[in-house]
KOLTOR-206968 format. One record per residue: residue number from 1; residue in three letters; x, y negated, z of N, C-alpha, C in turn. Coordinates in nm, 3 decimals, decimal comma. Atoms other than C-alpha are relative to their C-alpha. Layout:
BEGIN
(miti NUM ALA (X Y Z) (X Y Z) (X Y Z)) ...
***
This chain:
BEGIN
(miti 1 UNK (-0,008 0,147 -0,002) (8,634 -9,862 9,979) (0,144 -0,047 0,022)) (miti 2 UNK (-0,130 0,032 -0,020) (8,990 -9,870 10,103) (0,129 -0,007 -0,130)) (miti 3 UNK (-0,072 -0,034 0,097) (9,110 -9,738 9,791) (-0,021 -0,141 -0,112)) (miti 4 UNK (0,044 0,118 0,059) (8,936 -10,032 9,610) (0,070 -0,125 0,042)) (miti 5 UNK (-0,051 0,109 -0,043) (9,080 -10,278 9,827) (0,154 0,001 -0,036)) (miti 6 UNK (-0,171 0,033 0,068) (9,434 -10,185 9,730) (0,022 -0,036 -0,139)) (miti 7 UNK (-0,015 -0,002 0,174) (9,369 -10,139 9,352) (-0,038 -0,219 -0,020)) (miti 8 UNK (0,042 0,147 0,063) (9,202 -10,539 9,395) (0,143 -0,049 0,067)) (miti 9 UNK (-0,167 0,050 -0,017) (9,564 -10,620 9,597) (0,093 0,019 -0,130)) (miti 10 UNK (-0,145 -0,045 0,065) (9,787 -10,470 9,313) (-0,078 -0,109 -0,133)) (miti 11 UNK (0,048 0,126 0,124) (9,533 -10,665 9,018) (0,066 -0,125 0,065)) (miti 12 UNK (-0,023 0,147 -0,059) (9,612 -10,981 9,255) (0,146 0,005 -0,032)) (miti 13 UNK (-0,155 -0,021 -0,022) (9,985 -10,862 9,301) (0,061 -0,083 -0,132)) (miti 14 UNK (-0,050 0,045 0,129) (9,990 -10,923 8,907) (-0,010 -0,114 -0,058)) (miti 15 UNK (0,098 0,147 0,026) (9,802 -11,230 8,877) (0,117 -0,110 -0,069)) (miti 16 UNK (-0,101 0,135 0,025) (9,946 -11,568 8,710) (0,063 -0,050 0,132)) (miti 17 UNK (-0,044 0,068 -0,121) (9,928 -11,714 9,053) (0,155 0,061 0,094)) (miti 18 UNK (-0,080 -0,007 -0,063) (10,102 -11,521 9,202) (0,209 0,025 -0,068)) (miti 19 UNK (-0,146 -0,014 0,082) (10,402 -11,462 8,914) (0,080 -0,113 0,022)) (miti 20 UNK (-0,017 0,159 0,006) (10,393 -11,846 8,931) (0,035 -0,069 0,113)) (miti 21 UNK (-0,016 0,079 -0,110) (10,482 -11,891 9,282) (0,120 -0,050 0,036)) (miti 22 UNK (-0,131 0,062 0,001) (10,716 -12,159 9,357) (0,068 0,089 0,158)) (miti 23 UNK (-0,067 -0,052 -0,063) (11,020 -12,071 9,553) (0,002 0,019 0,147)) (miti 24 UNK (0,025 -0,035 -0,143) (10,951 -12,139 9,851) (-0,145 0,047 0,103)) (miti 25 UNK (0,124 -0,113 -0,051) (10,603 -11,923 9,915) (0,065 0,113 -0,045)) (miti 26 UNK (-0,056 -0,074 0,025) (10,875 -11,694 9,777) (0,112 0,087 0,135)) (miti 27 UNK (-0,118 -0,014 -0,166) (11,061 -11,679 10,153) (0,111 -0,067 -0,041)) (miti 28 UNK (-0,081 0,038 -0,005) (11,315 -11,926 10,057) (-0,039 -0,180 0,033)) (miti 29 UNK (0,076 0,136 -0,095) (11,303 -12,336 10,121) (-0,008 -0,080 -0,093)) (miti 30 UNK (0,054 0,075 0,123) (11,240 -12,638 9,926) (0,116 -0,098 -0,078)) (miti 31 UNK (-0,153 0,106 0,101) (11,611 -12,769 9,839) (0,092 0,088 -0,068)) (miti 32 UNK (-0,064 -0,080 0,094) (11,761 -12,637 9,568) (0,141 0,004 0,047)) (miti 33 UNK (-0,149 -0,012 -0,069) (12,097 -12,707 9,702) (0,001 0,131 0,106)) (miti 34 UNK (0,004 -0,123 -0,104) (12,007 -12,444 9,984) (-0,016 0,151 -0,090)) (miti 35 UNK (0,032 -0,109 0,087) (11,857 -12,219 9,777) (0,087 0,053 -0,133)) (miti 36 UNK (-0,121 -0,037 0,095) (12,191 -12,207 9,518) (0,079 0,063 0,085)) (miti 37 UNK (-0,116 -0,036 -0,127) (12,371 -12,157 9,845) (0,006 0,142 0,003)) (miti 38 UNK (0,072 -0,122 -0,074) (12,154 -11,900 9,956) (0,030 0,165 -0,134)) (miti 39 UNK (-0,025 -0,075 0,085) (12,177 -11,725 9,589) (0,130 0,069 -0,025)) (miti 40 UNK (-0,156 -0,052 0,105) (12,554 -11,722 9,521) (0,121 0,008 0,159)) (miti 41 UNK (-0,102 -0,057 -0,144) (12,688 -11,651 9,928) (-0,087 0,104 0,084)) (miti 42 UNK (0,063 -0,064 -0,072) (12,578 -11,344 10,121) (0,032 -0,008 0,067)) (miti 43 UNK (-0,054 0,094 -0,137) (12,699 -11,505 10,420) (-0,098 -0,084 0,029)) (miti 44 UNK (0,181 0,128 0,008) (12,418 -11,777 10,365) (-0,106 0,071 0,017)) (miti 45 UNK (0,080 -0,052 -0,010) (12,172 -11,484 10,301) (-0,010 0,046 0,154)) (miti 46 UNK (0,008 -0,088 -0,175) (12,256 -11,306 10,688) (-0,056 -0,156 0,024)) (miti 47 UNK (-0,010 0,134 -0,085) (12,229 -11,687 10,841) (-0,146 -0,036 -0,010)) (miti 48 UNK (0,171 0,080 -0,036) (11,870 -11,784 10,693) (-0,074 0,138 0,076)) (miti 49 UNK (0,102 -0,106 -0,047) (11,755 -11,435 10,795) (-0,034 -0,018 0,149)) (miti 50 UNK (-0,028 0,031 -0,156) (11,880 -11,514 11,176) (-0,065 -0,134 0,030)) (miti 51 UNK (0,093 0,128 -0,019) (11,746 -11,856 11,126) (-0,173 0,019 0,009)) (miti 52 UNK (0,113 0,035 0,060) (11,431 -11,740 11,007) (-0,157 0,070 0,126)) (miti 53 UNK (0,099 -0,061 -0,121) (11,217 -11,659 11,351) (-0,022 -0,178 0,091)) (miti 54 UNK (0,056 0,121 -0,068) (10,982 -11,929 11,546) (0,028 -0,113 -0,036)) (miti 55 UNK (0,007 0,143 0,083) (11,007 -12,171 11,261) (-0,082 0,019 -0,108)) (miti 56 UNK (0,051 -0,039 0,070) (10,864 -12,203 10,970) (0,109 0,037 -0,134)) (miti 57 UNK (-0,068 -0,106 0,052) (11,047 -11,970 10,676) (0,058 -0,103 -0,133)) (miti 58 UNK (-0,042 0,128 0,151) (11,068 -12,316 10,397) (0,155 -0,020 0,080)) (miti 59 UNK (-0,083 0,123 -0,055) (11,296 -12,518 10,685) (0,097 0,113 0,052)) (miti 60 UNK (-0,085 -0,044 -0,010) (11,451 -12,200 10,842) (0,145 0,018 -0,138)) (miti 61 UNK (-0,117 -0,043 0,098) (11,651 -12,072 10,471) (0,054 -0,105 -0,074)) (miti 62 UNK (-0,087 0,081 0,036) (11,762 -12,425 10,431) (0,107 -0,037 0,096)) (miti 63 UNK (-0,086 0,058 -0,128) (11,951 -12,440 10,790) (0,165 0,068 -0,070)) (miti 64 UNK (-0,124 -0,038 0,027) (12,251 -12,204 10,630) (0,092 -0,151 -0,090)) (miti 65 UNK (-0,124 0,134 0,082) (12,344 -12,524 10,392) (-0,004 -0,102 0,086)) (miti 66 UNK (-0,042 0,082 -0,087) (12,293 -12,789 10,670) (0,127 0,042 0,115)) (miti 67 UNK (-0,098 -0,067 -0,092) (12,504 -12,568 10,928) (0,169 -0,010 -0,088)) (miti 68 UNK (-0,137 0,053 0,138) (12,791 -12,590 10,585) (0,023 -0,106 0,071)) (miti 69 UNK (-0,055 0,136 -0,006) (12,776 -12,939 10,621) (0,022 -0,034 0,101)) (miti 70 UNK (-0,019 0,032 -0,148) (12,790 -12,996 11,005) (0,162 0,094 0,008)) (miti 71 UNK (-0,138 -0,037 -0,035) (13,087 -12,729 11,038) (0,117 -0,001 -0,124)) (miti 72 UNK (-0,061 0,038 0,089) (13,240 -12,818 10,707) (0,040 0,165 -0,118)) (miti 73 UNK (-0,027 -0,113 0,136) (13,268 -12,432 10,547) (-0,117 0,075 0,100)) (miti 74 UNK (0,127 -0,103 -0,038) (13,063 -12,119 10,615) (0,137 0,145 0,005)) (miti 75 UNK (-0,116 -0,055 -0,002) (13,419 -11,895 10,699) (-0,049 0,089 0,103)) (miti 76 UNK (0,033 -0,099 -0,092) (13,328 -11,604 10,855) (0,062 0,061 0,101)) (miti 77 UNK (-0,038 0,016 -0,052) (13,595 -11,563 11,031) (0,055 -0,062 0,130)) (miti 78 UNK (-0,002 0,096 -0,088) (13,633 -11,886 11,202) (-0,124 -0,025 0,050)) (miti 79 UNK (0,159 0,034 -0,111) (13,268 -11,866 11,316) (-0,017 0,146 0,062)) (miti 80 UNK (0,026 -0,078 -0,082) (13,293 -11,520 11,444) (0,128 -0,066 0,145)) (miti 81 UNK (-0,123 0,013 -0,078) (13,584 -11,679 11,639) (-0,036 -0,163 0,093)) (miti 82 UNK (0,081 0,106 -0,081) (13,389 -11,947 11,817) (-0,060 0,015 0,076)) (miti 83 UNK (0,025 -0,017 -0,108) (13,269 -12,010 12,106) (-0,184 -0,018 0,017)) (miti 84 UNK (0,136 0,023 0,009) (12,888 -11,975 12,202) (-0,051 -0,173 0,041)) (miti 85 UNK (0,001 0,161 0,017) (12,862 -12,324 12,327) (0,036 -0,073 -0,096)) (miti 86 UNK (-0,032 0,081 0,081) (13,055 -12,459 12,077) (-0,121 -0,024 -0,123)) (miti 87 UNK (0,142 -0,013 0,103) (12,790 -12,347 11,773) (-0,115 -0,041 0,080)) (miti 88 UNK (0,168 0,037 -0,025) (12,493 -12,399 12,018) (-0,009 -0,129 -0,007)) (miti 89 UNK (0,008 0,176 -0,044) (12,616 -12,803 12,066) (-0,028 -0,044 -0,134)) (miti 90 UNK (0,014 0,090 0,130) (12,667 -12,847 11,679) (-0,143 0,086 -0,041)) (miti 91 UNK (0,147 -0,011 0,066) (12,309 -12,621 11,566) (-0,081 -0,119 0,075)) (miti 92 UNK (0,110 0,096 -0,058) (12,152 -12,850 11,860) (0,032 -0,166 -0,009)) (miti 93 UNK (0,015 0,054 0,052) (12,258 -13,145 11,693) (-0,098 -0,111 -0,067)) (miti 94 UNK (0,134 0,039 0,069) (11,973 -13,419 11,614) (0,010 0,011 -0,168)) (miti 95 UNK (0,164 -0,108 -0,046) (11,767 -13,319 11,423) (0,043 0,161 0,013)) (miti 96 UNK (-0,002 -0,106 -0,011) (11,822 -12,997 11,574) (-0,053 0,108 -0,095)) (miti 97 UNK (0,027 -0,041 0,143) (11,853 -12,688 11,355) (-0,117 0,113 0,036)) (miti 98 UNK (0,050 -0,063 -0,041) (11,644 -12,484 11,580) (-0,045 0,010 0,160)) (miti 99 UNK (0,078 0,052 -0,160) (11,407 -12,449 11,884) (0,106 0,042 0,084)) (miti 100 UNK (-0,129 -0,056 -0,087) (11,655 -12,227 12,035) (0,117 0,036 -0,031)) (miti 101 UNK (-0,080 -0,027 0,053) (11,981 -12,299 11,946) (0,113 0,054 0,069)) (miti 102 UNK (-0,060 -0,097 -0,029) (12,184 -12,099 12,202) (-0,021 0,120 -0,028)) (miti 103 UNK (0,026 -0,120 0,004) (11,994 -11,778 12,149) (0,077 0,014 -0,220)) (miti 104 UNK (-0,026 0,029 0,180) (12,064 -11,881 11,691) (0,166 0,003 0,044)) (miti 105 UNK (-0,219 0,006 -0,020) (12,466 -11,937 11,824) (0,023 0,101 0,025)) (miti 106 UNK (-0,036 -0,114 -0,079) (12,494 -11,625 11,976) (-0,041 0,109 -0,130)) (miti 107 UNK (-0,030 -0,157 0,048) (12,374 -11,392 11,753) (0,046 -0,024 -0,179)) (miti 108 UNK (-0,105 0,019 0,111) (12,539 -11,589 11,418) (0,140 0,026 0,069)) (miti 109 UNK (-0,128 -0,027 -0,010) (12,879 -11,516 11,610) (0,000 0,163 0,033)) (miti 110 UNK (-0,014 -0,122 -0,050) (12,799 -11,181 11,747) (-0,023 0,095 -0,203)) (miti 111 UNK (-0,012 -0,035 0,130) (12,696 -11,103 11,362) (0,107 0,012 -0,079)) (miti 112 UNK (-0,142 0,010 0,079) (12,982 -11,260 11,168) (0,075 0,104 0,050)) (miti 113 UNK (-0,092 -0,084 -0,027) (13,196 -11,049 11,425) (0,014 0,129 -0,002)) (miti 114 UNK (0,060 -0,099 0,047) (13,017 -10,758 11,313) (0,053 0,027 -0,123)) (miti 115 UNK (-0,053 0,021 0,132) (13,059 -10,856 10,972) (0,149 -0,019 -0,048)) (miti 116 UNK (-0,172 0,013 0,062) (13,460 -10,923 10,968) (0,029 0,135 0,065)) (miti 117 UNK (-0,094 -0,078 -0,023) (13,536 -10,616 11,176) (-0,082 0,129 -0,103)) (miti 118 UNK (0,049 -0,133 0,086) (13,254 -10,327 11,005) (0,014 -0,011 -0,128)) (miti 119 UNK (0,064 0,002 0,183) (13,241 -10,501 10,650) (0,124 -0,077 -0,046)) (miti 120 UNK (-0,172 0,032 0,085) (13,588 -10,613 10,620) (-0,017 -0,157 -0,108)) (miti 121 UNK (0,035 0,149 0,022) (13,452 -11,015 10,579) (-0,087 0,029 -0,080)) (miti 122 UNK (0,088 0,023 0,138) (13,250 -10,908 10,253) (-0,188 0,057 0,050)) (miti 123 UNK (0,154 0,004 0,009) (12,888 -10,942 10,371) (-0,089 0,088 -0,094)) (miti 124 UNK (0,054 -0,050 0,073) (12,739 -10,820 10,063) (0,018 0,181 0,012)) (miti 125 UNK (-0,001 -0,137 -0,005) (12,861 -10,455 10,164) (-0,094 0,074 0,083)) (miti 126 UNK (0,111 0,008 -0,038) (12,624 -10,487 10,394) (-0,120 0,138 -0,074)) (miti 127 UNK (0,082 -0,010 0,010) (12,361 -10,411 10,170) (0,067 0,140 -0,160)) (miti 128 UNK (-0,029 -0,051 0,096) (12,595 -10,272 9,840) (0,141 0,144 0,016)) (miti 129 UNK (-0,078 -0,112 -0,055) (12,786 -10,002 10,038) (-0,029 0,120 -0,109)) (miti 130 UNK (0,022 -0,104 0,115) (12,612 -9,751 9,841) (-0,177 -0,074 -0,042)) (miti 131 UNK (0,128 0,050 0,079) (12,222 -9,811 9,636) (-0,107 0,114 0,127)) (miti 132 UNK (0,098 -0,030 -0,079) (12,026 -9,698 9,950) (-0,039 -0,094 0,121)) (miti 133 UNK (0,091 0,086 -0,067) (11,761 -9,870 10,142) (0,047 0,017 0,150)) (miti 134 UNK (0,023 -0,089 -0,109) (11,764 -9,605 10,405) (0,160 -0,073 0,078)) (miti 135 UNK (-0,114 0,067 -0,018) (12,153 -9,740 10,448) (0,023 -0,164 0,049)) (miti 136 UNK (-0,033 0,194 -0,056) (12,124 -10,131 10,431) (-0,096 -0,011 0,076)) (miti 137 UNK (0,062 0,024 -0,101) (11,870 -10,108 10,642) (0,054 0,032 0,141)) (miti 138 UNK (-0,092 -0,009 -0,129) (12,080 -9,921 10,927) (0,106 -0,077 0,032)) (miti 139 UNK (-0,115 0,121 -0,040) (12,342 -10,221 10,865) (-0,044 -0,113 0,041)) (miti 140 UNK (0,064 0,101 -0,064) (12,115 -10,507 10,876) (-0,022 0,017 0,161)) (miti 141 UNK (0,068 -0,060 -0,150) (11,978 -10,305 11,244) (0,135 -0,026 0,087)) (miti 142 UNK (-0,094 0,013 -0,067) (12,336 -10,351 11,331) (0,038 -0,145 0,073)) (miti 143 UNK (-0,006 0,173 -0,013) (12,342 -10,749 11,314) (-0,074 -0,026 0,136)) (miti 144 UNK (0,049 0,073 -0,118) (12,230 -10,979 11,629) (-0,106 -0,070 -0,058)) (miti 145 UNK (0,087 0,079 0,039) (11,909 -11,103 11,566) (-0,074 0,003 -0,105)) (miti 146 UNK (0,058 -0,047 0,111) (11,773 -10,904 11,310) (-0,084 0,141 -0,014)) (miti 147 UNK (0,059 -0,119 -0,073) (11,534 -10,622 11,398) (-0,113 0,042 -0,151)) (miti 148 UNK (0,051 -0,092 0,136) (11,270 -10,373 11,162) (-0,035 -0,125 -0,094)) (miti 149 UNK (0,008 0,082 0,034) (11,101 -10,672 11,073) (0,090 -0,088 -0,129)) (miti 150 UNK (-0,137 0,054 0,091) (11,411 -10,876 10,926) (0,077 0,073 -0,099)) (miti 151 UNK (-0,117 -0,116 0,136) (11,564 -10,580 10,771) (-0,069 0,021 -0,118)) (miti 152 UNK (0,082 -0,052 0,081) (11,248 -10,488 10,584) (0,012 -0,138 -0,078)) (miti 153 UNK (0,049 0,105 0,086) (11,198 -10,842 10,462) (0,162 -0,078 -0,035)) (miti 154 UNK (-0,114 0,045 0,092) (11,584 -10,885 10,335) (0,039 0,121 -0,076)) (miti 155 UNK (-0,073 -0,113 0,128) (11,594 -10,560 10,135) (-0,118 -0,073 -0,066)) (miti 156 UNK (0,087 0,031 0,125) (11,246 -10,654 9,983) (0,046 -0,159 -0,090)) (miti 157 UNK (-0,039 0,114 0,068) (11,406 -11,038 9,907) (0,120 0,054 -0,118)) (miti 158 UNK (-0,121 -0,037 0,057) (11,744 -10,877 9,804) (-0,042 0,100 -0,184)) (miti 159 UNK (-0,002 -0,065 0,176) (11,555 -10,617 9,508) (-0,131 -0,112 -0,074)) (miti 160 UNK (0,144 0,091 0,052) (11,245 -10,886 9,476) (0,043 -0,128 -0,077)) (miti 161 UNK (-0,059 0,150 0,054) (11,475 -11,233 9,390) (0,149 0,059 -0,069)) (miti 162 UNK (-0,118 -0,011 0,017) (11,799 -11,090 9,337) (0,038 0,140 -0,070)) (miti 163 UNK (-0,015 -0,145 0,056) (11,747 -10,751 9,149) (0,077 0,056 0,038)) (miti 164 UNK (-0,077 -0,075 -0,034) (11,968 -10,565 9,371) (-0,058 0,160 -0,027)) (miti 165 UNK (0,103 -0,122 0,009) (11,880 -10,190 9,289) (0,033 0,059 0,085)) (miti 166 UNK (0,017 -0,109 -0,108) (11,809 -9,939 9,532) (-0,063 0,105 -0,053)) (miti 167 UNK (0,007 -0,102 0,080) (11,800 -9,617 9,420) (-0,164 0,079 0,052)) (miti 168 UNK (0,107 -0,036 -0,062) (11,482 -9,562 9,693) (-0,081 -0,053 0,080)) (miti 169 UNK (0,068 0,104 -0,005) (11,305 -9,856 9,670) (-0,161 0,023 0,083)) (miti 170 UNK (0,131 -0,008 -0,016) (10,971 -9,692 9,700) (-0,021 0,049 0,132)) (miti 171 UNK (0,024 -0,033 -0,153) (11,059 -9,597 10,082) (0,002 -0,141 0,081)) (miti 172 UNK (-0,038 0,149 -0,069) (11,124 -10,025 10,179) (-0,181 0,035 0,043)) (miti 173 UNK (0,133 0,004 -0,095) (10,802 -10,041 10,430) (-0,022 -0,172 -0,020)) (miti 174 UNK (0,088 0,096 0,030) (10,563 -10,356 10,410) (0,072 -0,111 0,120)) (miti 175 UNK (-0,054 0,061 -0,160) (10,776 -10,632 10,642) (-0,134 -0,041 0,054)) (miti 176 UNK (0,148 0,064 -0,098) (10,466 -10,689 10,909) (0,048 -0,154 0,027)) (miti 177 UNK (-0,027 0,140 -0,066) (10,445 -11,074 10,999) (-0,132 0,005 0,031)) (miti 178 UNK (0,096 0,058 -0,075) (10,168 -11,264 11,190) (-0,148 -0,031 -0,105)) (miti 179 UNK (0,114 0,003 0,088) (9,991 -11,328 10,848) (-0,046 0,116 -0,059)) (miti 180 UNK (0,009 -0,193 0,070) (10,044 -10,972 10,688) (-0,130 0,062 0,112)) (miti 181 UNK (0,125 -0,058 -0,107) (9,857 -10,819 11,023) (-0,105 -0,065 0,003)) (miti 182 UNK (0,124 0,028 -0,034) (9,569 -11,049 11,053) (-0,092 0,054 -0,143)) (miti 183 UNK (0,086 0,005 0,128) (9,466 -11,003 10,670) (0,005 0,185 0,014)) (miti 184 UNK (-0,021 -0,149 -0,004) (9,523 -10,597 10,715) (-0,133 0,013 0,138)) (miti 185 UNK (0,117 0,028 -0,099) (9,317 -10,642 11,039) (-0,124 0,034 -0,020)) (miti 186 UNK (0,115 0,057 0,093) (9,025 -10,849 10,891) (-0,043 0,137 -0,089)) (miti 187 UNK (0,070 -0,100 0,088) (8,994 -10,571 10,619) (-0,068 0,115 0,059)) (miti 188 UNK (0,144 -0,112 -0,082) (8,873 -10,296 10,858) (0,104 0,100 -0,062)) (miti 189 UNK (-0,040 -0,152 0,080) (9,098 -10,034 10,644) (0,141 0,051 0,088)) (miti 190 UNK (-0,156 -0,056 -0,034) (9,454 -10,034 10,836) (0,038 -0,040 0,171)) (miti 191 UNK (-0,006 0,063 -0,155) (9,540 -10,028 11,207) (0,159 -0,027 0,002)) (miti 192 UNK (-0,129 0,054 0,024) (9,901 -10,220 11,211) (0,012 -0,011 0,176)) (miti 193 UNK (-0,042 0,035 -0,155) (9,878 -10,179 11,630) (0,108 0,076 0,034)) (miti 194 UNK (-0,100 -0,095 -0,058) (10,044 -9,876 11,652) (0,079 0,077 -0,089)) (miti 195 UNK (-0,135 -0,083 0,072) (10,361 -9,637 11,500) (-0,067 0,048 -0,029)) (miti 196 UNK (0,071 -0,068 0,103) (10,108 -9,427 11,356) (-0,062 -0,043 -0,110)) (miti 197 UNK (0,094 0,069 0,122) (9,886 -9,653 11,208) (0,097 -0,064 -0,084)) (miti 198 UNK (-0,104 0,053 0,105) (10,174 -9,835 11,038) (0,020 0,047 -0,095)) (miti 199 UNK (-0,015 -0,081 0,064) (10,319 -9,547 10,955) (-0,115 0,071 -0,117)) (miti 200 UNK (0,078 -0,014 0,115) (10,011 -9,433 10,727) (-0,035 -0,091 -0,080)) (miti 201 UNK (0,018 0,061 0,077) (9,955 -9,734 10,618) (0,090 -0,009 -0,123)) (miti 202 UNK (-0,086 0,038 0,134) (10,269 -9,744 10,394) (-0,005 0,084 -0,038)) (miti 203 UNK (0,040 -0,164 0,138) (10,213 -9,371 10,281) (-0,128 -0,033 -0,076)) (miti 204 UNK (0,096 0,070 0,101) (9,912 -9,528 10,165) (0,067 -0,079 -0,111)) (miti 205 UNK (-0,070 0,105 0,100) (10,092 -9,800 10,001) (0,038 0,067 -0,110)) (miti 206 UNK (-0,096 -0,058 0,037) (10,322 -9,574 9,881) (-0,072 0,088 -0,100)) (miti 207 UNK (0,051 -0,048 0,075) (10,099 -9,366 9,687) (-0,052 -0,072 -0,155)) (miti 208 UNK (0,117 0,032 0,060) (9,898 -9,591 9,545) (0,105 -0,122 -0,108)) (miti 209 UNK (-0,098 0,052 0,062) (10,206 -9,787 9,442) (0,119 0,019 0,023)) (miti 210 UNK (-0,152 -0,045 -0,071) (10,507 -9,593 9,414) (0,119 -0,104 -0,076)) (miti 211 UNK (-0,143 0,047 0,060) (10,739 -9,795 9,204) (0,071 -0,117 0,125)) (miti 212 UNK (-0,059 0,161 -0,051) (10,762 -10,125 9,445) (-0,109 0,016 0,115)) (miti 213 UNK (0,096 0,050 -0,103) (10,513 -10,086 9,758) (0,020 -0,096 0,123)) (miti 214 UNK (0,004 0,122 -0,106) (10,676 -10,346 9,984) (-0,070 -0,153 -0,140)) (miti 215 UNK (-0,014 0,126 0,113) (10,627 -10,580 9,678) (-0,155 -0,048 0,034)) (miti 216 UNK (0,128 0,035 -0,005) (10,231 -10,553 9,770) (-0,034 -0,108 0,104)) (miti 217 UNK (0,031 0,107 -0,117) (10,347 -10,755 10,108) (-0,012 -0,153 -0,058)) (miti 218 UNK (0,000 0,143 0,007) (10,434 -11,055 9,948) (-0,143 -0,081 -0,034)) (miti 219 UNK (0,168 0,030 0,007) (10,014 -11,103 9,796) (-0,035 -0,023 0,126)) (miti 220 UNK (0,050 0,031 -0,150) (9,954 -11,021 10,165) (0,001 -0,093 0,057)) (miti 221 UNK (-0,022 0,134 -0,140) (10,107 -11,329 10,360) (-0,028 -0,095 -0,096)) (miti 222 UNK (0,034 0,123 0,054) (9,999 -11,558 10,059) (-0,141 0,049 0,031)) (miti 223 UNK (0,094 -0,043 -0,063) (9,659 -11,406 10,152) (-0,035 -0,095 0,149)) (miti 224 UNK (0,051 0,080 -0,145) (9,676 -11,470 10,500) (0,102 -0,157 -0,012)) (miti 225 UNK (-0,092 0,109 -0,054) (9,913 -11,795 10,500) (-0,156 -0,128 -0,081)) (miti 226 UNK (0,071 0,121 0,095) (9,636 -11,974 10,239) (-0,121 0,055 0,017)) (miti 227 UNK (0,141 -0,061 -0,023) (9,285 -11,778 10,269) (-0,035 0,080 0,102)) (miti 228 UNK (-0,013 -0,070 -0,137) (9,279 -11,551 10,538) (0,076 -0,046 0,103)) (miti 229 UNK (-0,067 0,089 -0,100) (9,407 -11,807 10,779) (-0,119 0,042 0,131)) (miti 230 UNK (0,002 -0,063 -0,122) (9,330 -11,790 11,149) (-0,134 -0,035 0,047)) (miti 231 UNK (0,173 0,008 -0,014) (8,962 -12,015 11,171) (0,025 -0,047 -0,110)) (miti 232 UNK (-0,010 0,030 0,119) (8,778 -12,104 10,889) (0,057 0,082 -0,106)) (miti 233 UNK (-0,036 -0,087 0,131) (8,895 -11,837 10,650) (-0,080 -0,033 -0,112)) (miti 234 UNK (0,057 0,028 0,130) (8,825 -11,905 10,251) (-0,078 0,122 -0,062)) (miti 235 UNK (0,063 -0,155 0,055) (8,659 -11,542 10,229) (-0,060 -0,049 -0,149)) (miti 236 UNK (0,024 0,018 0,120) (8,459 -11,701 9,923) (0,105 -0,008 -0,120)) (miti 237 UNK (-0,047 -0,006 0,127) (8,730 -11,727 9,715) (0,118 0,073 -0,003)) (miti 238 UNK (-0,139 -0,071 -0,054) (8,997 -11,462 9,864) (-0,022 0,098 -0,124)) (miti 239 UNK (0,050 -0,108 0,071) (9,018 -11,206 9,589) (-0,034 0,148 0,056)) (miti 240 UNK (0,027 -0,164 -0,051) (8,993 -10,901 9,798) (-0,107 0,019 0,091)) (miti 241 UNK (0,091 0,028 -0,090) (8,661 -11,045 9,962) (-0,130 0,124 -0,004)) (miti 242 UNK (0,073 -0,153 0,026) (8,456 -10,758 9,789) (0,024 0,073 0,102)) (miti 243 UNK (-0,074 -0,141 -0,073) (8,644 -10,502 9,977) (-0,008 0,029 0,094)) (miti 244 UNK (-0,111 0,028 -0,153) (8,754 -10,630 10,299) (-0,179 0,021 0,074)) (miti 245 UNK (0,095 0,002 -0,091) (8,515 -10,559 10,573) (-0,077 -0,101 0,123)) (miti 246 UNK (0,000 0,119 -0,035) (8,549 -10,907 10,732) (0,003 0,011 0,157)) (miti 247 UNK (0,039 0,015 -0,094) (8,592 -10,801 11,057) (0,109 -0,100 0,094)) (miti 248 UNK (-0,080 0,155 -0,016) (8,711 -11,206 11,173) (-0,015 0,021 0,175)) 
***
């Protein structure tokens, strides 16, 4: 039955709907101005990632182009070279850019200063040092404010929106979020509590879809963010309702 339930994820994976999904059920936000930002500066990309915790993920990856306009550039330099108060007064700013904008100041300067002394200002080396996962993932781990979580879900943005290649794609693990686990849950097939169960779950993945198996997360959290929500679930019209074992 488990095996069924992935094969009806990867049919879904392919679906119109989901080919068709606008940009921002894509993990990015709803102003194109941000989202050009976000495309053509990897400086913008670190910033929504750090933004993108205890908000919601539209309003976080537009804060990198409001933060532009409040400090007038995005100079990596001159913001690793700032003071933690100083960034926490202008993010907390009405309308504030975040619930907690000392803990968001602190680890955009402790980052940047990461980023000008290990990556020699150019951000993007980050991730294009060499075409391994296994790699930009131990650099992201380096950043303030960016843990498995974050790393997993900016390599899968980076080869998913931005065709960056990675030569070993098919090892990027499933980023877990709050919606990913409940709909994995619910199904009865995967225990996401503990380092083991994780861990098999993506050798599962991984089998069953070796070319791209984080790619199966993104179905997941439109899953749980729109049908497999928290009461009231749409089980009648979830596609993987066959499968899933429903245990709500």
């Amino acid at each position: 039955m488990r095996e069924k339930y992935i094969l009806a994820l990867i049919q879904f994976s392919r679906s119109t709907k989901m080919k068709n999904l606008p940009i921002w059920e894509r993990g990015f936000s709803r102003s194109d101005k941000a989202n050009l930002l976000i495309s053509n500066n990897a400086y913008a990309f670190v910033l929504g990632l750090i933004f993108d915790q205890s908000m919601k993920s539209d309003i976080a990856w537009e804060n990198p182009y409001k933060l532009k306009q409040r400090l007038g550039h995005l100079n990596i330099k001159r913001i690793a070279d700032m003071k933690i108060k100083q960034l926490t007064c202008i993010i907390a700013q009405k309308k504030s850019l975040h619930r907690f904008p000392r803990n968001i100041a602190k680890y955009i300067i402790k980052s940047s200063l990461i980023i000008k002394d290990e990556f020699q200002n150019k951000t993007d080396l980050i991730w294009r040092k060499n075409k391994s996962i296994i790699s930009a993932k131990k650099n992201f781990l380096k950043l303030c404010g960016i843990g498995e979580k974050k790393a997993n879900l900016a390599i899968l943005l980076l080869a998913r929106e931005f065709k960056v290649k990675f030569d070993d794609v098919r090892f990027l693990e499933i980023a877990l979020d709050s919606h990913i686990k409940r709909v994995l849950s619910r199904s009865g097939h995967f225990d996401t509590l503990t380092e083991d169960g994780i861990a098999e779950m993506n050798s599962i993945f991984s089998k069953m879809h070796p070319n791209f198996p984080a790619l199966l997360g993104t179905s997941l959290w439109y899953i749980g963010r729109h049908l497999c929500i928290t009461t009231n679930p749409r089980c009648k019209i979830c596609p993987m309702s066959k499968w899933c074992l429903k245990r709500l």
